[in-house]
C-alpha positions as CSV (number, residue, x, y, z in Angstrom):
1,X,116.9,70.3,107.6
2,X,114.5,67.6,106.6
3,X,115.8,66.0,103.3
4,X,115.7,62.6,101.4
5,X,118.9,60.9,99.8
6,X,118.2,59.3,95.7
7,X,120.9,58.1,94.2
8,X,123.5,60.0,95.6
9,X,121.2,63.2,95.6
10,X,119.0,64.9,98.5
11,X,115.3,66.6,98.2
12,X,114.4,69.6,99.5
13,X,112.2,69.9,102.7
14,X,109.2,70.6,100.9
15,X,109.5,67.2,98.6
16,X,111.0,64.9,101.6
17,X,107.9,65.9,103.3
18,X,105.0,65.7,100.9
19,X,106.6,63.3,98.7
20,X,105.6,59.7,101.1
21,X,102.0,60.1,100.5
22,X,102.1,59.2,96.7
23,X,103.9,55.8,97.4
24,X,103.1,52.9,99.3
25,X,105.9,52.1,100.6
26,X,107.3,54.5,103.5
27,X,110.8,56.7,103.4
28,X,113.4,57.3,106.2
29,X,114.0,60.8,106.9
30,X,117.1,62.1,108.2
31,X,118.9,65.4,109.7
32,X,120.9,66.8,106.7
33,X,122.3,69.5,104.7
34,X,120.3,68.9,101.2
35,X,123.7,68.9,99.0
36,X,124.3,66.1,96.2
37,X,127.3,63.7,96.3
38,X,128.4,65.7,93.5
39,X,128.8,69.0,94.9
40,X,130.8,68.2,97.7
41,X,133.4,66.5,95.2
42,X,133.1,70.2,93.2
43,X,131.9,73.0,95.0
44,X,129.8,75.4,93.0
45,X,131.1,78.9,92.1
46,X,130.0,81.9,93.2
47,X,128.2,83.3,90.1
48,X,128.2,87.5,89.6
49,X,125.1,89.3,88.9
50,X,124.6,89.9,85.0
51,X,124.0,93.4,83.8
52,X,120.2,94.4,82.6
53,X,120.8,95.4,79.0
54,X,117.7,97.8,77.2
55,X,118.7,96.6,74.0
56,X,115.8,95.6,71.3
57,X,115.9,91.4,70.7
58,X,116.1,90.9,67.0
59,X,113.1,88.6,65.7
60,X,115.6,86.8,62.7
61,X,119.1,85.7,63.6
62,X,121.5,86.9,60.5
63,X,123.1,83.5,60.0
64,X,119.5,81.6,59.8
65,X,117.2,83.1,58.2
66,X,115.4,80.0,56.8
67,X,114.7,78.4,59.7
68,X,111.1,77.9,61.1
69,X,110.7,80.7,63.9
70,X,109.1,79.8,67.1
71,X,106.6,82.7,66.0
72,X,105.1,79.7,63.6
73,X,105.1,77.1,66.6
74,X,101.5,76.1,67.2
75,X,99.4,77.5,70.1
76,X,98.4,73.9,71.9
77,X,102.9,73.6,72.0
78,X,102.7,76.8,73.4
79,X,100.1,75.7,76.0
80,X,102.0,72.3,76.3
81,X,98.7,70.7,76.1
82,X,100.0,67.7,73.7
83,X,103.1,65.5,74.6
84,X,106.1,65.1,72.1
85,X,107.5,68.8,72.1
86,X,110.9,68.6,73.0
87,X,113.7,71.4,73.9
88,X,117.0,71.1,73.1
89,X,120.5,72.7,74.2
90,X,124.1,72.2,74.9
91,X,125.8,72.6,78.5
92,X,129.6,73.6,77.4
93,X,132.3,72.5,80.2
94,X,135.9,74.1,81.3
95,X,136.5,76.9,78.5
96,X,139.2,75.4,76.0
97,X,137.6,72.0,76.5
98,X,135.9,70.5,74.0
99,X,133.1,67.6,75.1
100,X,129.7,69.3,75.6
101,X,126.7,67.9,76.8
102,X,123.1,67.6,74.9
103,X,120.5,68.2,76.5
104,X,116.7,67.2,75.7
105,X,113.9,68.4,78.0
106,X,110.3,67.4,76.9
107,X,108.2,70.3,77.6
108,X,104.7,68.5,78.6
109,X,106.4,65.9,81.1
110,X,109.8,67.8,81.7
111,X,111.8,64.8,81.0
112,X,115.3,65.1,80.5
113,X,117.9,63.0,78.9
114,X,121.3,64.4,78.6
115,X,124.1,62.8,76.2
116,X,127.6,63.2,76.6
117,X,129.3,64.5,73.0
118,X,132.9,65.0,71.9
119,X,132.5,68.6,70.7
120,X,129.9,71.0,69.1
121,X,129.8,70.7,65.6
122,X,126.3,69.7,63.7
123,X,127.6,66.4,63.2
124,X,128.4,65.5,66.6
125,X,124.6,67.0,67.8
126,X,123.1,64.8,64.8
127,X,124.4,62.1,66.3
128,X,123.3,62.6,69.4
129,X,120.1,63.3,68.6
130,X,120.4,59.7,67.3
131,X,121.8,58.0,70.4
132,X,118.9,59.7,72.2
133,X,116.2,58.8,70.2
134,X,117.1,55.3,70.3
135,X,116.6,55.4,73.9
136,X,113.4,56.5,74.0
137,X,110.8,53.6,74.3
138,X,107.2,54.0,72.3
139,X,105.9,55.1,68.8
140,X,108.4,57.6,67.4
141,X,105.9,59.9,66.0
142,X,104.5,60.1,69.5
143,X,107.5,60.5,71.5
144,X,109.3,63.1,68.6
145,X,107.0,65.5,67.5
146,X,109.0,68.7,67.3
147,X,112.4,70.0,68.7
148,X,112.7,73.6,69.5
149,X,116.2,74.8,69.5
150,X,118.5,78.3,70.1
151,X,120.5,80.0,66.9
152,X,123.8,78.2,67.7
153,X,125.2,77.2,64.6
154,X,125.0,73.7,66.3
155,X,121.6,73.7,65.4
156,X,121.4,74.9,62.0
157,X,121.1,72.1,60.4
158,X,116.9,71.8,60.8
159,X,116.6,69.0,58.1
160,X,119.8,66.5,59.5
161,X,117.6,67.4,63.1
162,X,114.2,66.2,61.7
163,X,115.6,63.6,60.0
164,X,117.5,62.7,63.4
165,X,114.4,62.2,65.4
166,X,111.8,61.7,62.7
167,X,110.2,64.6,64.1
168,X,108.0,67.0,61.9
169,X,109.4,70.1,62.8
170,X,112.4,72.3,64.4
171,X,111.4,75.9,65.6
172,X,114.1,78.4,66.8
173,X,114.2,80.9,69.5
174,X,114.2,84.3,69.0
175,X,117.7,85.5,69.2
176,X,119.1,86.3,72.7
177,X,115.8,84.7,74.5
178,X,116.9,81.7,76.1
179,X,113.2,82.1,78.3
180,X,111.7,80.9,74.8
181,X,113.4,77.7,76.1
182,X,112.5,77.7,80.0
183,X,111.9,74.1,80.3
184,X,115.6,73.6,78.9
185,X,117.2,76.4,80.9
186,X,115.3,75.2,84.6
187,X,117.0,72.0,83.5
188,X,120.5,73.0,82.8
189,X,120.3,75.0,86.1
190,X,119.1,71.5,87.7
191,X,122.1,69.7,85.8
192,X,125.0,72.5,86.9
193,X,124.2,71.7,90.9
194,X,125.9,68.3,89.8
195,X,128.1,69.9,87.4
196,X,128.9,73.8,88.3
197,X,130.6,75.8,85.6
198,X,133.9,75.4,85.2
199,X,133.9,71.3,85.3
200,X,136.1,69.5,82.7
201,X,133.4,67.2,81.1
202,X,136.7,65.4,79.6
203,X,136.9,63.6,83.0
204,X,133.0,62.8,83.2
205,X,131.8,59.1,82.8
206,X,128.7,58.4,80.7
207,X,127.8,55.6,83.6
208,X,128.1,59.3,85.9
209,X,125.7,61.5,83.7
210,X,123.0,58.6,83.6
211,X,123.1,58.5,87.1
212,X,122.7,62.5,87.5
213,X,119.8,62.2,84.3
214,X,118.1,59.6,86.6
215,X,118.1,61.7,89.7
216,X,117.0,64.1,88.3
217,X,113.5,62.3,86.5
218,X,113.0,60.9,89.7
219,X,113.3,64.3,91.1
220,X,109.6,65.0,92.7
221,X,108.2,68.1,91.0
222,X,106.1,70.7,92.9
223,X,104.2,71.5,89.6
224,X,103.2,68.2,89.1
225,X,101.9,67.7,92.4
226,X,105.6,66.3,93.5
227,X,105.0,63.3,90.6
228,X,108.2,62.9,89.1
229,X,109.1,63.8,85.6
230,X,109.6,59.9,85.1
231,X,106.1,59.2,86.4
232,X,104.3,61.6,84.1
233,X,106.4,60.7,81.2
234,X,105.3,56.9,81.5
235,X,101.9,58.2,81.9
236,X,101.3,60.2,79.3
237,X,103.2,58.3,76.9
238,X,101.3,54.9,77.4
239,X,98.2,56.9,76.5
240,X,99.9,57.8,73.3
241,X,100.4,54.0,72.8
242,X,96.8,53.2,74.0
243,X,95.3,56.1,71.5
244,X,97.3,55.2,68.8
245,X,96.6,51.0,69.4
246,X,93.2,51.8,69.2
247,X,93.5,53.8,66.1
248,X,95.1,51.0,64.2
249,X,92.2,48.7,65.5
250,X,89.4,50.9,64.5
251,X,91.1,51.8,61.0
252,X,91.3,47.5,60.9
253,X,87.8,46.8,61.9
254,X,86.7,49.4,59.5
255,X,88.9,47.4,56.7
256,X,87.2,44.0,57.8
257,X,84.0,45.4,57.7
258,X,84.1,47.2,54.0
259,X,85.6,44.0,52.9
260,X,82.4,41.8,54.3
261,X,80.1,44.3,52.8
262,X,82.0,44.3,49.4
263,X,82.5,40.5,49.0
């Protein structure tokens, strides 16, 4: 099989292939099997088929009832027609481990950054939310425009999460409806071919989870006409800049101008 190694990783045949033609620079293709450095370390387990269940989803979770519903989440967020709508999660490791890992998918770009935390309270995610948003480059009310988030009581805290990102909003799932949070759930299924269930996250490196976060945004995407999440990212966020730049400069040269008229 045709694949490509990044970082440790491999591509698919489909991406090894189609991939070259958005570069300049040509890639060496090689005879492989297209497994990550990671899963030969810890091979995945097999997973067993989860039982259909007819039973009705409730619209309200019982333990947060004042939260803003993702019923009230605007159409064009929906659509992911405008950047800055992030989803957000937690990847739990080894069952009587504590450390967790936060993950943050935007749903426009399908960026991910992942943050490695000591255990699940609402602290420990405020913090992280934190760390995160620090990293991110660009006007914050750009980047951070809403986080939509499951019914964990993780995530109950909506104001410390706003307040955490300076974003304007937090909507939650519907309970039980983890496809209200696809882009999140594709990712954590991306993230668990590095780390399969079962992994002690006690033993994981933060230098080792940047280096799985990066191969993944360099990852090329299908849906994007195999751009990488990384390439659109950059993209559409320097066009936030560039509107927002130009903004600032119109609302000045409007100032200038009412101020030559006036004196």
């Amino acid at each position: 099989m045709v694949s490509r190694s990044y970082s440790g990783g491999s591509w698919a045949t489909r991406v090894a292939v189609r991939r070259p033609h958005l570069r300049q620079n040509p890639i060496q293709l090689y005879w492989s099997r297209p497994l990550s450095w990671y899963q030969q370390q810890r091979p995945v387990a097999k997973k067993k088929a989860a039982k259909r269940s007819n039973r009705k989803v409730r619209k309200v979770a019982w333990n947060n009832r004042i939260g803003q519903s993702i019923e009230e989440r605007p159409e064009h967020v929906n659509q992911r027609e405008e950047f800055g709508h992030w989803e957000i999660d937690l990847v739990v490791g080894r069952q009587g481990t504590k450390p967790v890992i936060m993950t943050l998918v935007e749903r426009k770009t399908r960026k991910s950054l992942y943050v490695l935390i000591k255990n699940k309270t609402q602290k420990a995610v405020i913090q992280a939310v934190k760390r995160a948003h620090r990293r991110v480059k660009g006007d914050f009310t750009q980047v951070f425009k809403s986080i939509t988030a499951g019914n964990g009581s993780e995530f109950l805290d909506g104001e410390g999460l706003k307040k955490a990102a300076k974003c304007g909003e937090v909507y939650y799932a519907h309970p039980f409806s983890s496809w209200e949070r696809g882009s999140n759930e594709n990712g954590n299924r991306i993230l668990r071919r590095f780390l399969p269930k079962g992994t002690d996250f006690s033993t994981l490196k933060p230098k080792e989870l940047q280096r799985i976060e990066d191969w993944v945004n360099h990852y090329p995407r299908k849906i994007f006409g195999y751009k990488t999440a990384n390439d659109m990212y950059e993209a559409v966020a320097w066009g936030a800049k560039f509107n927002t730049t130009m903004r600032q400069l119109n609302l000045q040269s409007t100032h200038d101008i009412c101020n030559s008229i006036l004196y």
